[in-house]
FINU-525276 format. One record per residue (C-alpha): z negated, y negated, x negated; residue number from 0; chain. Coordinates in nm, 2 decimals. Layout:
- Z	Y	X	NUM	A
...
// end
This chain:
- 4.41	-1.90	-4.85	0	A
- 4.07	-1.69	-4.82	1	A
- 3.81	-1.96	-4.59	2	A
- 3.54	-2.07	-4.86	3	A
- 3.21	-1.89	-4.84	4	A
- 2.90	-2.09	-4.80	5	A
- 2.80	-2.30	-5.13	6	A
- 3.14	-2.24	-5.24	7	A
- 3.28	-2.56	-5.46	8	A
- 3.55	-2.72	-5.27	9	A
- 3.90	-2.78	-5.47	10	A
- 3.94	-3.17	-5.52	11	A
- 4.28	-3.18	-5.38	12	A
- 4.09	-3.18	-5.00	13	A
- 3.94	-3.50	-5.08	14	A
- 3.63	-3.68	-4.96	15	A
- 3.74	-3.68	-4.62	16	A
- 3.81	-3.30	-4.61	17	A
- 3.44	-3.22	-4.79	18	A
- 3.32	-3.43	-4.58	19	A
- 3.47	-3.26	-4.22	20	A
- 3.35	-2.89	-4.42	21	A
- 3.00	-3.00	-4.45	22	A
- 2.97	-3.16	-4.12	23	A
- 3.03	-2.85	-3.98	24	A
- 2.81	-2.63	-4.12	25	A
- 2.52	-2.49	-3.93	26	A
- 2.20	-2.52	-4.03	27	A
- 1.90	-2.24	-4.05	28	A
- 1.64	-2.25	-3.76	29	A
- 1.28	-2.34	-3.93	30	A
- 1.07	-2.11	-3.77	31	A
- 0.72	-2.24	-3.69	32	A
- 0.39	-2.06	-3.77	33	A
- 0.04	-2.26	-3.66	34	A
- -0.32	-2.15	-3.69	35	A
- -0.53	-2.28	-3.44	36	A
- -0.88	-2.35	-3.47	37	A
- -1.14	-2.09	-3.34	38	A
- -1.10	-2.13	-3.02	39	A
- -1.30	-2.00	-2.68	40	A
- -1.09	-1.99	-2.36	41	A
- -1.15	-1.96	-2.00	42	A
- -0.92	-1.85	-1.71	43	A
- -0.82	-2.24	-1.61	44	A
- -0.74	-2.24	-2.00	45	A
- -0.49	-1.92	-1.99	46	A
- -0.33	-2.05	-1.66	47	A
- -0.24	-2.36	-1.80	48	A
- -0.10	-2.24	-2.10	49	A
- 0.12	-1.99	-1.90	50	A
- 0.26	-2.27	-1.67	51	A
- 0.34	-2.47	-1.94	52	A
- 0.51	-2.21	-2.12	53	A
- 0.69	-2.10	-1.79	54	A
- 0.78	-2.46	-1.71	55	A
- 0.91	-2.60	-2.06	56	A
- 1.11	-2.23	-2.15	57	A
- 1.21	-2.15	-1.85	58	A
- 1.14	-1.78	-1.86	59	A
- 0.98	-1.48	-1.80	60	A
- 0.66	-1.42	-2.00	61	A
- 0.48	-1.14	-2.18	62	A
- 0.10	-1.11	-2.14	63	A
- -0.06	-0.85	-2.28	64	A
- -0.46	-0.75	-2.37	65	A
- -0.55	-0.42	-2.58	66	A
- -0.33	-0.13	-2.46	67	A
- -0.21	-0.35	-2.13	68	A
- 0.09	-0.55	-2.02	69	A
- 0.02	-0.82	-1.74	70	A
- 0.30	-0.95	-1.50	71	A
- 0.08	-1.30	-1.45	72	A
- -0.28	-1.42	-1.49	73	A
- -0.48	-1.30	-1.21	74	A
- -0.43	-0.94	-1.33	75	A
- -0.68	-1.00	-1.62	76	A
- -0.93	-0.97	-1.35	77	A
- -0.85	-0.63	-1.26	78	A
- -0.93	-0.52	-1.55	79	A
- -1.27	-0.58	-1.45	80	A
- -1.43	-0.73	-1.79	81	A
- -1.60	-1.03	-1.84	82	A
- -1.45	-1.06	-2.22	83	A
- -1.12	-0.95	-2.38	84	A
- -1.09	-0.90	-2.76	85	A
- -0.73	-1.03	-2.77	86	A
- -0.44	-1.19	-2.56	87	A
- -0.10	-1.23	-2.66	88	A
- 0.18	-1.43	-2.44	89	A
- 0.53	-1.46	-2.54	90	A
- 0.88	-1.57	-2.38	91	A
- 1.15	-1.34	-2.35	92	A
- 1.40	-1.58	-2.45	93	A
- 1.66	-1.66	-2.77	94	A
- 1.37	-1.81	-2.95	95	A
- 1.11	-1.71	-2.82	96	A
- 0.73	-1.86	-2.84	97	A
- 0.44	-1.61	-2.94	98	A
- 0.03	-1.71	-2.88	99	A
- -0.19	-1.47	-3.02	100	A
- -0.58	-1.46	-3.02	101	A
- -0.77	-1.24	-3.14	102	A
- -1.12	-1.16	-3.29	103	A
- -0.99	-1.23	-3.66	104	A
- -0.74	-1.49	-3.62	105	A
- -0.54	-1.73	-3.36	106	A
- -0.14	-1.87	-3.38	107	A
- 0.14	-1.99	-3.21	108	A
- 0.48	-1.90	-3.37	109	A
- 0.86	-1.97	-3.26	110	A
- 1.14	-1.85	-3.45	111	A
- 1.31	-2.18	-3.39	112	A
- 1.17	-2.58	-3.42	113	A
- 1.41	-2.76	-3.21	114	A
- 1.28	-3.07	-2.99	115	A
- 1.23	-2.87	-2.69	116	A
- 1.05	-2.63	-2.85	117	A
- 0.83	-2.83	-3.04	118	A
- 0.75	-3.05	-2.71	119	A
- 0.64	-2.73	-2.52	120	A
- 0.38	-2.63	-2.84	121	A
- 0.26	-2.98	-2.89	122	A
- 0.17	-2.94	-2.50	123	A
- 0.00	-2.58	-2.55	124	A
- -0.20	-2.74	-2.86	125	A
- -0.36	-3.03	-2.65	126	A
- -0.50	-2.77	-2.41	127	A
- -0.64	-2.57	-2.71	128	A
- -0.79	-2.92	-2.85	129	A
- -1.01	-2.89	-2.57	130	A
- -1.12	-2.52	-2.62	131	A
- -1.22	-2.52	-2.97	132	A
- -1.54	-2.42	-3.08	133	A
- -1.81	-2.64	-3.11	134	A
- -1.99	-2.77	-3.48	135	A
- -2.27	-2.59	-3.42	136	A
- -2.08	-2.28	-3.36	137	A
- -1.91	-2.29	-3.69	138	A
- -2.26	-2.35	-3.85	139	A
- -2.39	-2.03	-3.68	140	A
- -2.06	-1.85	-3.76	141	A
- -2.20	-1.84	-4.13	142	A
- -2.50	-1.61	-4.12	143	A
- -2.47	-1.44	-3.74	144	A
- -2.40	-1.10	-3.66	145	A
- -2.37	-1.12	-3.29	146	A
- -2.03	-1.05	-3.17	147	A
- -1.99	-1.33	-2.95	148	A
- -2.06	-1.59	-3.21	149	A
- -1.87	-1.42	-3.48	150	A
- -1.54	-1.33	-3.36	151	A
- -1.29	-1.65	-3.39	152	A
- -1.10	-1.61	-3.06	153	A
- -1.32	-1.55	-2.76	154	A
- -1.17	-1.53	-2.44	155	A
- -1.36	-1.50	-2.08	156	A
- -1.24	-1.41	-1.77	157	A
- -1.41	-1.65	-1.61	158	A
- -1.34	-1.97	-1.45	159	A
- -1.55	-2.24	-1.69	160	A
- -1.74	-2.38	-1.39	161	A
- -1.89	-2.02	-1.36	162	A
- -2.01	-1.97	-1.71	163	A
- -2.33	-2.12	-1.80	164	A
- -2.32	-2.31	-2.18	165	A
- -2.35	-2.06	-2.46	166	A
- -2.68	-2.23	-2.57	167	A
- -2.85	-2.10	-2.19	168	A
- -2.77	-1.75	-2.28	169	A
- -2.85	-1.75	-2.64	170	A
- -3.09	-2.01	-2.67	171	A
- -3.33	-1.74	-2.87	172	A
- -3.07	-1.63	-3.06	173	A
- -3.04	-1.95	-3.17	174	A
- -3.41	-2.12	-3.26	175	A
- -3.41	-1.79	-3.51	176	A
- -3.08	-1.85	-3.63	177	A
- -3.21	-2.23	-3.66	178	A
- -3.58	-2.17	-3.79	179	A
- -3.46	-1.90	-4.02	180	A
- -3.23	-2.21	-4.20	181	A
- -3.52	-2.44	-4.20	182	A
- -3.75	-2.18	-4.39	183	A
- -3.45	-2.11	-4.66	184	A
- -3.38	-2.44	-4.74	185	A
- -3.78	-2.53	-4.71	186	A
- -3.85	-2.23	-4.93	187	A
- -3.62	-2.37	-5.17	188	A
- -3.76	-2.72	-5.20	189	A
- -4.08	-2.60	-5.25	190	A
- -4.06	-2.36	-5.56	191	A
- -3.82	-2.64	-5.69	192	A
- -4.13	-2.86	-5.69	193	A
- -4.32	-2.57	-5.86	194	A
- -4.14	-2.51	-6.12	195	A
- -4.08	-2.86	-6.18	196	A
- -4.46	-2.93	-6.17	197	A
- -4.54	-2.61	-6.40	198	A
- -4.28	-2.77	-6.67	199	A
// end
């Protein structure tokens, strides 16, 4: 007798017990797991963290790569001597592997697989990221600027965060205009509301 192919109906004469034993024993599909992360802006102590953990809970060797490079471990972002990277990707070389991407459109973390372990190593990589995601008033200045550095989703410094100064330091100009030019709109707009409601 031929073995039944998958979602095949099972002859009665096995009874429950025999149906039963068959679809004990089949195997299930991995889910795979695709997550967007919020726009995020990470530091050096940021990427080494994520690395260890992703070392520690898979227990093997890990891709990181930047543009055109591959990196054997953290510190050799530095050589690339840049203060800011468009993109970094890290994955494990292993059966199911984990993938984090950033880049200036878009972030994610992706496994091909959602087993326990797997899912325990992510929801460790996501409580870092909770603490590297942009700030409210980032997202409002997202809207309307053109600078690079506030537009692009994921930014990533190779610096330690003790050595940056706040973005609001180094852009505090950029900001009152971004700021004043809002206030004028929406004060504009209040005002030949009142106008035309007046001239009615």
């Amino acid at each position: 007798m031929r073995p039944h192919a998958s979602g095949a109906r099972l002859p009665l004469s096995l009874g429950f017990q025999g149906r039963l034993l068959h679809f004990v024993g089949l195997k299930k599909r991995p889910v795979p797991i695709f997550r967007p992360v919020p726009p995020v802006k990470l530091y050096l102590d940021d990427i080494e963290r994520i690395v260890e953990i992703l070392r520690e809970g898979t227990r093997a060797t890990l891709e990181i790569a930047t543009g055109e490079y591959e990196l054997d471990n953290v510190s050799e972002l530095l050589d690339l001597d840049k203060e800011r990277i468009p993109d970094l990707h890290i994955h494990s070389r292993t059966a199911t592997p984990i993938s984090l991407d950033f880049s200036y459109e878009s972030a994610v973390i992706q496994s091909s697989s959602s087993t326990a372990e797997i899912r325990g190593v992510i929801a460790m990589v996501e409580d870092v990221l909770a603490g590297c995601r942009r700030s409210i008033l980032w997202r409002f200045l997202h809207q309307s600027s053109q600078n690079a550095e506030i537009r692009g989703y994921s930014t990533i410094i190779l610096k330690r965060r003790a050595e940056d100064p706040s973005f609001l330091k180094r852009k505090k100009d950029d900001v009152i205009l971004l700021l004043a030019g809002a206030a004028l709109g929406v004060g504009g707009t209040i005002v030949v509301d009142l106008l035309i409601r007046h001239s009615g």
